[in-house]
C-alpha positions in Angstrom: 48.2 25.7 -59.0 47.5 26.3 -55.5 49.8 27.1 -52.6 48.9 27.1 -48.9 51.7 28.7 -46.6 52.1 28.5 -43.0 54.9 30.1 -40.9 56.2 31.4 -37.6 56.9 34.8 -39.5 53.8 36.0 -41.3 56.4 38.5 -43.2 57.8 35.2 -44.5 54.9 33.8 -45.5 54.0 37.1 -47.6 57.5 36.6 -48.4 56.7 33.5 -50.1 53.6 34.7 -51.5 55.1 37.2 -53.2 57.6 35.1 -55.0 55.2 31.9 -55.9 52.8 34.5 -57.4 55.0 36.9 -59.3 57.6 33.7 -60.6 55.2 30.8 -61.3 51.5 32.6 -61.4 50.4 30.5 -58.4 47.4 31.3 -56.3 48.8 31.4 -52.6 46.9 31.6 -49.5 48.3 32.5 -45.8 47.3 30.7 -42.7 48.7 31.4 -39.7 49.8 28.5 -37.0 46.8 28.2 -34.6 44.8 27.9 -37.7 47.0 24.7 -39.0 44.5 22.1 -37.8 41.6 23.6 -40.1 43.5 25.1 -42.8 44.9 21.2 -43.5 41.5 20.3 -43.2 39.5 22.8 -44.9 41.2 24.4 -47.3 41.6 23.5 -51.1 45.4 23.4 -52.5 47.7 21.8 -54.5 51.5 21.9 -52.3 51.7 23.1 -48.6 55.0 25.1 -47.9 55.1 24.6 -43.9 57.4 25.4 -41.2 59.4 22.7 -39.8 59.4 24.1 -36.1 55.0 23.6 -36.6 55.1 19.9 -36.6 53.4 18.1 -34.5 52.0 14.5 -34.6 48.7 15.6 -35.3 50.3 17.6 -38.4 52.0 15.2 -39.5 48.9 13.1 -39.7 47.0 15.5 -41.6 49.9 15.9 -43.8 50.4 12.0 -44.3 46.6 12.0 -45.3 47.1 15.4 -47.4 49.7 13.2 -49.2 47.6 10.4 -50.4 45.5 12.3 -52.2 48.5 13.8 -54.4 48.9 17.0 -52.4 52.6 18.1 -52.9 54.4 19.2 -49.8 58.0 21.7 -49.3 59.2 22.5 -45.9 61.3 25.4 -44.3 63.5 25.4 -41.4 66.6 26.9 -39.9 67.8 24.0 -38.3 70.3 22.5 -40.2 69.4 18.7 -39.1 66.2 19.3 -41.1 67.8 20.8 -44.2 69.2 17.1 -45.1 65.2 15.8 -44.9 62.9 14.8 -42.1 63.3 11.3 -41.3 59.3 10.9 -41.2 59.2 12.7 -44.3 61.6 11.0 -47.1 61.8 12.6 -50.3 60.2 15.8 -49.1 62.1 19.1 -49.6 63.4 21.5 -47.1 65.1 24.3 -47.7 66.4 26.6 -45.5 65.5 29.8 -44.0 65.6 32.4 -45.1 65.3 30.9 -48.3 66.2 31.8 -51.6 64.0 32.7 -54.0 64.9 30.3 -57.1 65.2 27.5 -54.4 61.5 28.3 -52.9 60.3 28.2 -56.6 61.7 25.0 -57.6 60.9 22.9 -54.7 57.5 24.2 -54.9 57.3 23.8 -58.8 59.1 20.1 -58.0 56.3 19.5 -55.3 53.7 20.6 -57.9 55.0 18.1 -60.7 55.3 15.2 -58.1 51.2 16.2 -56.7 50.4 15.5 -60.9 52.1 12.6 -61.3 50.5 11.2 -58.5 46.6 12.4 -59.4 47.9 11.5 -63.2 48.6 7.5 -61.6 45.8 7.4 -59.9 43.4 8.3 -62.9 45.1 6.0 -65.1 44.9 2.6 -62.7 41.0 3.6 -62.4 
């Protein structure tokens, strides 16, 4: 599985890293935030773990397309209006920062599972 973080803190996002490698055996790669636009678009991976506070309506696009194809998506915040979901987002994670480091690996483990059964769906109504 493939992980592609983005956050505010780059210590966070090694953070993250860290954990998702050493708890699950994920591959994880870093972006930072003015590279959002082409690491949505370039970049091979299986969940994004993103920063609320990064949103924008052009990310949210890119993420709504990511989506369709079966990429699996958890995000982080501090605000505790996003904790309880983003209303453009239903049924997508968010957990708050800092986060814990059981919660960080089974939202992104849930994310994972929900990116399979939607690639598994796909194949079989083909």
């Amino acid at each position: 599985m493939h992980v592609l973080v983005i956050d505010v803190e780059y210590l966070v996002a090694l953070e993250a890293e860290q954990v998702l490698t050493d708890r699950l055996g994920y591959t994880v790669d870093i972006a930072v935030p003015r590279e959002i636009p082409q690491s949505l678009e370039s970049r091979r991976f299986d969940v994004l773990f993103l920063n609320t506070s990064l949103l924008s309506p052009a990310v949210e696009d890119a993420i709504r397309r990511l989506q369709a194809t079966g990429v699996g998506v958890v995000f982080s915040s501090i605000d505790r209006m996003h904790q309880r979901g983003m209303p453009a987002f239903p049924g997508i994670r968010v957990i708050k920062r800092p986060f814990d480091d059981q919660e960080l690996v089974e939202s992104v483990s849930h994310a994972a599972g929900a990116r399979d059964a939607v690639r598994r769906s796909a194949t079989e109504g083909a």
